[in-house]
Backbone as CSV, one residue per row, in Angstrom:
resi,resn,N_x,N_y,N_z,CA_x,CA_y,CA_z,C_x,C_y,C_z
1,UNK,81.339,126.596,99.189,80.906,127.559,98.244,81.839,128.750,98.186
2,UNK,81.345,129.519,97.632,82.313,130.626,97.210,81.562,131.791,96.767
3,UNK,81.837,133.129,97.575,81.112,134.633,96.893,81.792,135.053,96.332
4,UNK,81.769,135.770,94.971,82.309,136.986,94.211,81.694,138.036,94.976
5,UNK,82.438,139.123,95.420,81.858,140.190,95.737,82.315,141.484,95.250
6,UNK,81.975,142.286,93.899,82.658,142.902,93.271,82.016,144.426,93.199
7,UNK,82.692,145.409,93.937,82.449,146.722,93.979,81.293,146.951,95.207
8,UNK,81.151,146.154,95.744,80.046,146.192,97.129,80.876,145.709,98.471
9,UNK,80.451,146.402,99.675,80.785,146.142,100.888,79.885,144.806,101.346
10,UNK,80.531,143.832,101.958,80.195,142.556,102.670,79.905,143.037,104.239
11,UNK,78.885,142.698,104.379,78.228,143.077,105.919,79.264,141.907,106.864
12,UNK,79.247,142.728,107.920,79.795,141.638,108.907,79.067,140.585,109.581
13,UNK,77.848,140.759,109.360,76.984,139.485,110.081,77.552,138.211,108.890
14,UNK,77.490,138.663,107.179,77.805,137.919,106.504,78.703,137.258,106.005
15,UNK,80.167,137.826,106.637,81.204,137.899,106.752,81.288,136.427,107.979
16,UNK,80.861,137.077,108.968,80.731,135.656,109.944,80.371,134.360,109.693
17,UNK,78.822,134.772,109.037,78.489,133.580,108.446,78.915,132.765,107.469
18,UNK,80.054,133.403,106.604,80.766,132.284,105.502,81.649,131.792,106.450
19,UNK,82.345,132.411,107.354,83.659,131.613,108.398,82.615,130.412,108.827
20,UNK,81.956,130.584,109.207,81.307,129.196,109.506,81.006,128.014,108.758
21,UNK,80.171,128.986,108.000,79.603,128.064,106.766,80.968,127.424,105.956
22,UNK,82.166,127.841,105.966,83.066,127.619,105.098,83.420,127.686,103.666
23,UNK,82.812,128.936,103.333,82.606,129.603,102.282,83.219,130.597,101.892
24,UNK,84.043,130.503,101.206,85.187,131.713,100.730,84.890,132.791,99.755
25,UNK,85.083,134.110,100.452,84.602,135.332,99.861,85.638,136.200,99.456
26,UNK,85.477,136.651,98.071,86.563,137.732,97.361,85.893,138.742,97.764
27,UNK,86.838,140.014,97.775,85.976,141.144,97.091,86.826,141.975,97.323
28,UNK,86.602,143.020,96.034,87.554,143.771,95.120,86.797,144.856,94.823
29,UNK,87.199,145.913,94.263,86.649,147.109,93.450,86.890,146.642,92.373
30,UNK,88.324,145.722,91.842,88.255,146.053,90.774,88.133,144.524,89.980
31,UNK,87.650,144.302,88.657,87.040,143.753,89.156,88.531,142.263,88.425
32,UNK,89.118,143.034,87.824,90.362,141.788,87.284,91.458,141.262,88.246
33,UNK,90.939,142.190,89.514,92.006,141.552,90.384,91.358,140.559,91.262
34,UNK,89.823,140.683,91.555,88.622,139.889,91.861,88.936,138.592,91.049
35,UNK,89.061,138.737,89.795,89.418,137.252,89.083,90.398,136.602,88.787
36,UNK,91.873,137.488,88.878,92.857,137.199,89.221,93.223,135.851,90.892
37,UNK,92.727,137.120,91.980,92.726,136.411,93.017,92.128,134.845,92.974
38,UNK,90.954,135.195,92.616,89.808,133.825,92.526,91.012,132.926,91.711
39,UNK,91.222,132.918,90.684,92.018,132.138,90.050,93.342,131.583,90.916
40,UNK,94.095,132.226,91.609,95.242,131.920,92.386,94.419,130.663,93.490
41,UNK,93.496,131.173,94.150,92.666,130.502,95.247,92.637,129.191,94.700
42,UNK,91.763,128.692,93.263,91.345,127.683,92.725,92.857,126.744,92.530
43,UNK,93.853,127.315,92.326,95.247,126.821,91.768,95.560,126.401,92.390
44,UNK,95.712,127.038,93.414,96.567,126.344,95.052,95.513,125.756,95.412
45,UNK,94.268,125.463,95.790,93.258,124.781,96.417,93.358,123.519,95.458
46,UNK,93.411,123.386,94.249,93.810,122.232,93.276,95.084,121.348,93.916
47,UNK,95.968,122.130,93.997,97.105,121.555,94.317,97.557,120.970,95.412
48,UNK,96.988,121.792,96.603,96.847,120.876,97.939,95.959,119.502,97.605
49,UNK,95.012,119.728,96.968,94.105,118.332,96.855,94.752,117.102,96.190
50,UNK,95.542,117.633,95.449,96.133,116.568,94.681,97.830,116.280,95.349
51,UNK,98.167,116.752,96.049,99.087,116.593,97.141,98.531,115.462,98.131
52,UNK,97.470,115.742,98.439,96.637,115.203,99.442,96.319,113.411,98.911
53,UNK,96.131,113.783,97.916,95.923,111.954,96.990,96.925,111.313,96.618
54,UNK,97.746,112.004,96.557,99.269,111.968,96.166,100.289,110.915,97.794
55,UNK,99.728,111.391,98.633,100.706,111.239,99.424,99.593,109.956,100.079
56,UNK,98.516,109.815,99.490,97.715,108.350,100.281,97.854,107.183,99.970
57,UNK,98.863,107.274,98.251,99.298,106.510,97.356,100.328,105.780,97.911
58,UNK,100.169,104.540,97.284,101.364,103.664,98.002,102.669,104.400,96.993
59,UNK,104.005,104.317,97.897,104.860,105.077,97.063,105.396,104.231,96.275
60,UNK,106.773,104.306,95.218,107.067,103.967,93.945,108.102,103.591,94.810
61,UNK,108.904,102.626,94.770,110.297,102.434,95.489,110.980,100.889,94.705
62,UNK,112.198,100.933,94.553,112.673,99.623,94.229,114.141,99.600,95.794
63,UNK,114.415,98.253,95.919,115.012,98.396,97.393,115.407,96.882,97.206
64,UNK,116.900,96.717,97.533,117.627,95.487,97.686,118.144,94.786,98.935
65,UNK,117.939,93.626,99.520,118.573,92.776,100.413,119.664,92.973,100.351
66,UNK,120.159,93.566,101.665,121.750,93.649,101.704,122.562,91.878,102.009
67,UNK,123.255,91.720,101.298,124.342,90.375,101.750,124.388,90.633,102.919
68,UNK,124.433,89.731,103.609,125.011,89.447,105.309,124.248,90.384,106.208
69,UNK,123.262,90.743,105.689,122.566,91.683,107.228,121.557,91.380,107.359
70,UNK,121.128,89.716,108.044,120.231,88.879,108.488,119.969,89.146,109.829
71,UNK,119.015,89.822,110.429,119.253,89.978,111.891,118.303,89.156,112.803
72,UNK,117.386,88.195,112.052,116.356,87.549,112.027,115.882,86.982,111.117
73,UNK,115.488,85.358,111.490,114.849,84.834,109.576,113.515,84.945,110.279
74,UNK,113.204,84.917,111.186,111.046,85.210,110.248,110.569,85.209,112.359
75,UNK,109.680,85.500,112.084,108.456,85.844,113.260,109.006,87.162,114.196
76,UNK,109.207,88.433,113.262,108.919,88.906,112.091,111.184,88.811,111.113
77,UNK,110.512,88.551,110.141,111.962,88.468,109.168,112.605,90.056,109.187
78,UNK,114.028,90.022,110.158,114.399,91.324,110.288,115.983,91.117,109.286
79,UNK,115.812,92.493,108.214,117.104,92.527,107.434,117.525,93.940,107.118
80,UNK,118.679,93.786,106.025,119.359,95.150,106.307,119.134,95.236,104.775
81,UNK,118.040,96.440,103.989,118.173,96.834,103.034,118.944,98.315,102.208
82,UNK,119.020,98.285,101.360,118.838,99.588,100.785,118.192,100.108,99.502
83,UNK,117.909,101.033,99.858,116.347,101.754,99.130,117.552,102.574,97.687
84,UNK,117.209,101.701,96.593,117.612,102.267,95.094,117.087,103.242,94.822
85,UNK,115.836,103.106,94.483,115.079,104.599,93.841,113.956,104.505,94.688
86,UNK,113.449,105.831,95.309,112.089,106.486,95.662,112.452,106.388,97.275
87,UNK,110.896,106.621,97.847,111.551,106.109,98.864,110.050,104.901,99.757
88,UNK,110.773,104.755,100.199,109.949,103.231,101.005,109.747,103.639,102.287
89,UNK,108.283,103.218,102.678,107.215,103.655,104.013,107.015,102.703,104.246
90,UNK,106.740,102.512,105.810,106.280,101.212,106.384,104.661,101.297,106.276
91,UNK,104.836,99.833,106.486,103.080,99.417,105.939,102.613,99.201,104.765
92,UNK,103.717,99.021,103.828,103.142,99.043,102.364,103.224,97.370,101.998
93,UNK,102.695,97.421,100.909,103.001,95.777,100.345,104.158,96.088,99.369
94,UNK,104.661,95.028,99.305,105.946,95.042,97.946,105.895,93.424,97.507
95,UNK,106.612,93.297,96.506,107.184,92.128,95.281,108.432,91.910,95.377
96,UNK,108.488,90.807,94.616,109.608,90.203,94.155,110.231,90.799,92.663
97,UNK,110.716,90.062,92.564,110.704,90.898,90.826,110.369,89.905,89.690
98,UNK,109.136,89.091,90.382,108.798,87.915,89.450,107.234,88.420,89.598
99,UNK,107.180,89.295,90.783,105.894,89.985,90.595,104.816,89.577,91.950
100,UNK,105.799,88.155,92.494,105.001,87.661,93.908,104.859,88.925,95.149
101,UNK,104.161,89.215,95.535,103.428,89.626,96.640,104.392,89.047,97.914
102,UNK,105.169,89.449,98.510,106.105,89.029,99.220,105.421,89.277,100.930
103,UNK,104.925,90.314,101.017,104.228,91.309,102.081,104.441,92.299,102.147
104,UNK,104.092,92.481,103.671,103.753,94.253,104.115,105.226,94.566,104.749
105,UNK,105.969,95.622,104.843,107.024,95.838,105.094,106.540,96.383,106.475
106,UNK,106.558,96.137,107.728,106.046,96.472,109.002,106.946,97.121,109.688
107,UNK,108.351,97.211,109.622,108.561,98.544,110.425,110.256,98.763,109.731
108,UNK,110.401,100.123,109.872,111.730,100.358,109.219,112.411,101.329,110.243
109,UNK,114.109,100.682,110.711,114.573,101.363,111.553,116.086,101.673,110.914
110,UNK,116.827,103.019,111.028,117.779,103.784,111.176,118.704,104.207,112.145
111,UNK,119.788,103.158,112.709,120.682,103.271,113.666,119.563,102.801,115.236
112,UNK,118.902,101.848,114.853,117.962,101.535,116.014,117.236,101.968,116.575
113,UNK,116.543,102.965,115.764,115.597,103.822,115.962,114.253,103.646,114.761
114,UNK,112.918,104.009,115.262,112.301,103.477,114.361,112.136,104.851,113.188
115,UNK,111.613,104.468,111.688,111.269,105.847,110.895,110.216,105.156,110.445
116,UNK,109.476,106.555,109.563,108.372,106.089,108.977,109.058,105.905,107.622
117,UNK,109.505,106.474,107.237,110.560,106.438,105.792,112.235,106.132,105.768
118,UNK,112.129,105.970,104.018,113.729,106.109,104.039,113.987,106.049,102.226
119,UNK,114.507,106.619,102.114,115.098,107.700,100.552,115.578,107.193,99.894
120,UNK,116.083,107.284,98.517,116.909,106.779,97.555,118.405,106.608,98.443
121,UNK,119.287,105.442,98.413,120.634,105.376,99.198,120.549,105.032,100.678
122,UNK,119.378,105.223,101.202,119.410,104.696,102.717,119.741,103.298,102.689
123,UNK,120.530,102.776,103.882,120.754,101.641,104.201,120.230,102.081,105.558
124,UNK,118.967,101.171,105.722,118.117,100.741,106.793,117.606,98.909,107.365
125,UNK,117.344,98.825,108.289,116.835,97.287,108.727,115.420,97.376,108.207
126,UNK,114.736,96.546,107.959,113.456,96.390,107.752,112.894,95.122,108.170
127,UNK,111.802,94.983,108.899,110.941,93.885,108.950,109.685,93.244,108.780
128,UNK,109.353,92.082,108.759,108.177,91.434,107.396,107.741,90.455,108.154
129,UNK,106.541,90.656,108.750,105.974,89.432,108.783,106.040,88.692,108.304
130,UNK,105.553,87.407,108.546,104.792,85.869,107.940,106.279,85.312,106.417
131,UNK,107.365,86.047,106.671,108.178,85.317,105.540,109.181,84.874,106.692
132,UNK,110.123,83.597,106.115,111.270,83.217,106.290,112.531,83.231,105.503
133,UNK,113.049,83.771,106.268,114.828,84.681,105.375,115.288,83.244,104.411
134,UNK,115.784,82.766,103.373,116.231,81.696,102.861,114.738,80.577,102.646
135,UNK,113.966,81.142,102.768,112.561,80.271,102.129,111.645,81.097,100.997
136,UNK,111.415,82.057,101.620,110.489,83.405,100.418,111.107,84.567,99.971
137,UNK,112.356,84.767,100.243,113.074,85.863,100.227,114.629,85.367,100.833
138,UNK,115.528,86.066,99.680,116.855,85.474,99.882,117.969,86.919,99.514
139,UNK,119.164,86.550,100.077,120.117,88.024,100.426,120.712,88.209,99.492
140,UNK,120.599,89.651,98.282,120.498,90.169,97.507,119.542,90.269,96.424
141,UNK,118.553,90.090,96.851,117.255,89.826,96.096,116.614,91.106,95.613
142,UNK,116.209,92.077,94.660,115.500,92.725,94.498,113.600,92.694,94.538
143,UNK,113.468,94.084,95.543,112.019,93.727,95.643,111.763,95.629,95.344
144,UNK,109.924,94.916,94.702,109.370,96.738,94.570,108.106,96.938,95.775
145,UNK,108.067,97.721,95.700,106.781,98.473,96.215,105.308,97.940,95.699
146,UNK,104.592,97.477,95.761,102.930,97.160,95.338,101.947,97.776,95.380
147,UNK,102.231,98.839,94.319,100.218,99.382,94.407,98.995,98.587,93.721
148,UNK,98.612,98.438,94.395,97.193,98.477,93.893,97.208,98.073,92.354
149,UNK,96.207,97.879,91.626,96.073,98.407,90.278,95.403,99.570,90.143
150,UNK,94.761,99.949,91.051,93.832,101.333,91.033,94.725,102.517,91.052
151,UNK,95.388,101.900,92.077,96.681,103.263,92.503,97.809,103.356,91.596
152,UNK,98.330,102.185,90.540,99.271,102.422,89.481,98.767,103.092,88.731
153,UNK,97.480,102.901,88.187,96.766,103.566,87.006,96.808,105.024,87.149
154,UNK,96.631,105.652,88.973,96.233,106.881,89.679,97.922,107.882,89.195
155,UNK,99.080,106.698,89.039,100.211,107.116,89.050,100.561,107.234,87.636
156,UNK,100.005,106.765,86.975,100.029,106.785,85.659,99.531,107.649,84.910
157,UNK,98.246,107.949,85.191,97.604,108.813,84.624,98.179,110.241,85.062
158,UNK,97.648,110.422,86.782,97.923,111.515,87.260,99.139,112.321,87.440
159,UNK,99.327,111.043,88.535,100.801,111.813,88.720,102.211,111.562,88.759
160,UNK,102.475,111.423,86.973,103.852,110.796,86.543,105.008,112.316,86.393
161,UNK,103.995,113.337,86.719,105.059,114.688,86.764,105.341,114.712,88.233
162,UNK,104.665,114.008,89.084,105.294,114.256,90.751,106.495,113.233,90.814
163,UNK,106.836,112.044,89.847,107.673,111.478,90.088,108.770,111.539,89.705
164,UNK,110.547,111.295,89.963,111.424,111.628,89.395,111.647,110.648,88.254
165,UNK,112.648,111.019,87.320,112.619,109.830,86.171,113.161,108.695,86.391
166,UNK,113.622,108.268,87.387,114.487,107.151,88.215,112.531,106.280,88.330
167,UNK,111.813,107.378,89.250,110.270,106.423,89.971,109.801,106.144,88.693
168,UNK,109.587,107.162,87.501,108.987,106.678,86.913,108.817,105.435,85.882
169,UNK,110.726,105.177,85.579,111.157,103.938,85.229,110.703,102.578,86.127
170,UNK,110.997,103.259,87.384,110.283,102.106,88.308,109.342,101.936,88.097
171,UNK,108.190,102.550,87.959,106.816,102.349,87.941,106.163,101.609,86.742
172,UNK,106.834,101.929,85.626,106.866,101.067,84.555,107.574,99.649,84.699
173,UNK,108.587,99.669,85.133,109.291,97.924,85.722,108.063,97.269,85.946
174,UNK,107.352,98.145,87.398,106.428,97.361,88.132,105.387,97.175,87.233
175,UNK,104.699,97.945,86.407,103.620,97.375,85.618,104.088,96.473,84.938
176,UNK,104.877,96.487,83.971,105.197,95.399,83.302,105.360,94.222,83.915
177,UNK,105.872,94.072,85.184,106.139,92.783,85.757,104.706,92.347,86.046
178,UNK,103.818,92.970,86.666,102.165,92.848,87.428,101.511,92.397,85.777
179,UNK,101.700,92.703,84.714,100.790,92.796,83.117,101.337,91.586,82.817
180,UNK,102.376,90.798,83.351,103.020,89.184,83.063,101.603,88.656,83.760
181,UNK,101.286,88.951,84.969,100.981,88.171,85.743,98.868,88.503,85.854
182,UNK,98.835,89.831,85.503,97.373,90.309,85.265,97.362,91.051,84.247
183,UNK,96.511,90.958,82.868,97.292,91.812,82.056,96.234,92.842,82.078
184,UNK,95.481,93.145,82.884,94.861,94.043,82.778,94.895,95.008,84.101
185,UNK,96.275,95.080,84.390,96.959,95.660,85.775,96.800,97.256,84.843
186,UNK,96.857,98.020,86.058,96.630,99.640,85.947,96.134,100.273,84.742
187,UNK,95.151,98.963,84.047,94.121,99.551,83.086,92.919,100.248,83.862
């Protein structure tokens, strides 16, 4: 909740009790800076929230099989990619570019070290469960990122200004490829 408190003193017992309660209190003499403030509060409190949904989203990424950097074909398939546009987190699902569901990208490492990420231009190793290198996936192959249909739509609708125009081309690739295959993807 939230008090306006405009041209009156806030008792300190009551003062305590919103810290608890978690209830945020203005108060002003005057009274446009009372609504000024309030307004700044609501803006930024908007914006963390949608930061917050933003970042639970599977990310936008397109990312290629490097030639010759097979370091493992399967139990788990370890290779050497690099990330084109956006950037790519472990744990996500990704595609082919026929739209197959390839898997979960399970761990991504940088000079033999593990990351949780990696950026437009990284050349990193990555590894994949349950595939075999030269059976489901082959070296120079382009693959995307897989949201959801809930979460493309979330990217679509919401938040196509958080993405650069590189993701957002991507993000359109990816629907279009998923609308071959469901055509009622991120409706």
């Amino acid at each position: 909740g939230i008090v306006l408190a405009f041209n009156v003193k806030v008792l300190p017992d009551a003062k305590e009790e919103s810290e608890v309660s978690h209830i945020k209190v203005f108060e002003d003499k005057v009274i446009y800076s009372l609504i000024d403030n309030y307004n700044a509060w609501v803006e930024e409190d908007t914006t963390h929230q949608e930061d917050a949904i933003f970042s639970e989203l599977t990310p936008v990424s397109k990312f290629t099989f490097l030639k010759g950097m097979v370091f493992r074909n399967n139990n788990p398939a370890v290779f050497g990619i690099r990330v084109d546009v956006g950037t790519l987190k472990h744990k996500i699902p990704f595609m082919n570019s026929d739209g197959r569901k390839v898997g979960y990208i399970h761990q991504l490492q940088h000079d033999k070290k593990t990351v949780t990420s990696a950026k437009t231009g990284d050349e990193v190793a990555c590894s994949v469960q349950d595939v075999t290198i030269g059976r489901q996936i082959f070296e120079e192959e382009v693959f995307y990122t897989f949201p959801p249909s809930h979460e493309a739509k979330q990217l679509l609708n919401k938040f196509m200004h958080k993405l650069s125009t590189e993701e957002q081309e991507v993000l359109n690739e990816i629907v279009e490829i998923q609308r071959k295959k469901e055509a009622a993807y991120a409706y």
